[in-house]
Kinemage of the C-alpha trace (Angstrom):
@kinemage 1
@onewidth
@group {chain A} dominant
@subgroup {mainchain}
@vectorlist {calphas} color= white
{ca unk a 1} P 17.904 -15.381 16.781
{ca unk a 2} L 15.256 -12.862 15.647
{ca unk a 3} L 12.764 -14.150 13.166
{ca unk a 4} L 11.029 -11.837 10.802
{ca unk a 5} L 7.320 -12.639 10.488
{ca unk a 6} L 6.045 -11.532 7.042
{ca unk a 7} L 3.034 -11.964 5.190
{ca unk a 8} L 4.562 -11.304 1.698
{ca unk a 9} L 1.634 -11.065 -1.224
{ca unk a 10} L 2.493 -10.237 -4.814
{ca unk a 11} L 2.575 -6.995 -6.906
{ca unk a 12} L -0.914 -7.372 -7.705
{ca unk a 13} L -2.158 -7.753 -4.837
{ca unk a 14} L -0.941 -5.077 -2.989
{ca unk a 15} L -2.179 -2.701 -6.253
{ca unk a 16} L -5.581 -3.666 -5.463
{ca unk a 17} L -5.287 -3.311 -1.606
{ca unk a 18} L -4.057 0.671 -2.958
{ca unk a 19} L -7.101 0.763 -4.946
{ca unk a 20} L -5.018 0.454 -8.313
{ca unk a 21} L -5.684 -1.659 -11.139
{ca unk a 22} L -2.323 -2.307 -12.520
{ca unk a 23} L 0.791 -2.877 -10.486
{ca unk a 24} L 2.782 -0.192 -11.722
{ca unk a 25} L 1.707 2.330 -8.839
{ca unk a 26} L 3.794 -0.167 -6.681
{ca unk a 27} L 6.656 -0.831 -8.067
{ca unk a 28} L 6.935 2.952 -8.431
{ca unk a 29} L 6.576 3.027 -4.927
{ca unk a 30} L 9.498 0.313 -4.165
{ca unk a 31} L 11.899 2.742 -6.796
{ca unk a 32} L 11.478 5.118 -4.370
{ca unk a 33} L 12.015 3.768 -1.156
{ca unk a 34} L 8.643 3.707 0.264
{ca unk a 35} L 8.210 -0.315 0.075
{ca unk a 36} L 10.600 -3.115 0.292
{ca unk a 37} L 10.896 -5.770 -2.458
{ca unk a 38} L 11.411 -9.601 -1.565
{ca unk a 39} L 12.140 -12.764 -3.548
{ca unk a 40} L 10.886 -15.931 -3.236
{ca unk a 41} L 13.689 -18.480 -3.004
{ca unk a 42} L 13.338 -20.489 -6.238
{ca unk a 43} L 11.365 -17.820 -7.869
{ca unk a 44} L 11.552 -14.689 -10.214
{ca unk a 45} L 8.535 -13.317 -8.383
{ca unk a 46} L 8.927 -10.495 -6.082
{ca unk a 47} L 6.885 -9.617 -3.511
{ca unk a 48} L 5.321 -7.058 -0.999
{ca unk a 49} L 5.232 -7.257 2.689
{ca unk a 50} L 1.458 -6.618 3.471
{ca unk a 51} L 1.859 -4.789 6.793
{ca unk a 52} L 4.444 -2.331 5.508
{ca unk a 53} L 2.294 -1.866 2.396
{ca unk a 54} L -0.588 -1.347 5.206
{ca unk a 55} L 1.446 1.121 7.022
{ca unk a 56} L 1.482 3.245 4.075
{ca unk a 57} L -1.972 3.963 4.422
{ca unk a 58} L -3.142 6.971 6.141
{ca unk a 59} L -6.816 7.853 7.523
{ca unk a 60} L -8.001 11.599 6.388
{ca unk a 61} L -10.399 13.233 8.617
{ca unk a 62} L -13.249 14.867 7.784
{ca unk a 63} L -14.851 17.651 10.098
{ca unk a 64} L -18.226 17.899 10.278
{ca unk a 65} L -18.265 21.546 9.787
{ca unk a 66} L -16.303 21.085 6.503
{ca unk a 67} L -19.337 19.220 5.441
{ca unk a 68} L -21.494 21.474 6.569
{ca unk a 69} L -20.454 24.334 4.634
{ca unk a 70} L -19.545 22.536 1.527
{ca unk a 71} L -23.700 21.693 1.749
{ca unk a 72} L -24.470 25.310 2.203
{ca unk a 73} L -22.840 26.255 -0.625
{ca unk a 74} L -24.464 23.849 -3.226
C-alpha cells in the first residue's frame, strides 16, 4: 500500500510562504490547476500541500554582467 506523506498547511499560510498577504493569490492558483486542495476529515478547512506549493517556486538568475551594465547606466 503506498502512503502519501504530506505536510498540508492552510490557505494562509502558504500566501505568506508566496509573499502574499491575503489568501486569494492561492486559491486562484488551485482554480487553475497549479495546486491541489485537501480537506481535513471533520473539517470545512482546506488545505495546501507545502512541498507542491514549494515546487511552484522558481529561482531567477541574475548575471553579473546584467548588473554591471544596469550600474553603468545610472
Amino acid at each position: 500500500m503506498k502512503q502519501n506523506n504530506f505536510d498540508l498547511i492552510n490557505f494562509s499560510h502558504a500566501a505568506r510562504i508566496l509573499g502574499y498577504k491575503s489568501n486569494a493569490p492561492i486559491k486562484k492558483l488551485v482554480t487553475l490547476g497549479k495546486l491541489t486542495e485537501y480537506s481535513v476529515p471533520d473539517s470545512t478547512r482546506k488545505m495546501i500541500d507545502r512541498i507542491e506549493l514549494e515546487a511552484l517556486i522558481k529561482p531567477i538568475q541574475i548575471s553579473e554582467n546584467n548588473t554591471d551594465e544596469n550600474n553603468q547606466k545610472k
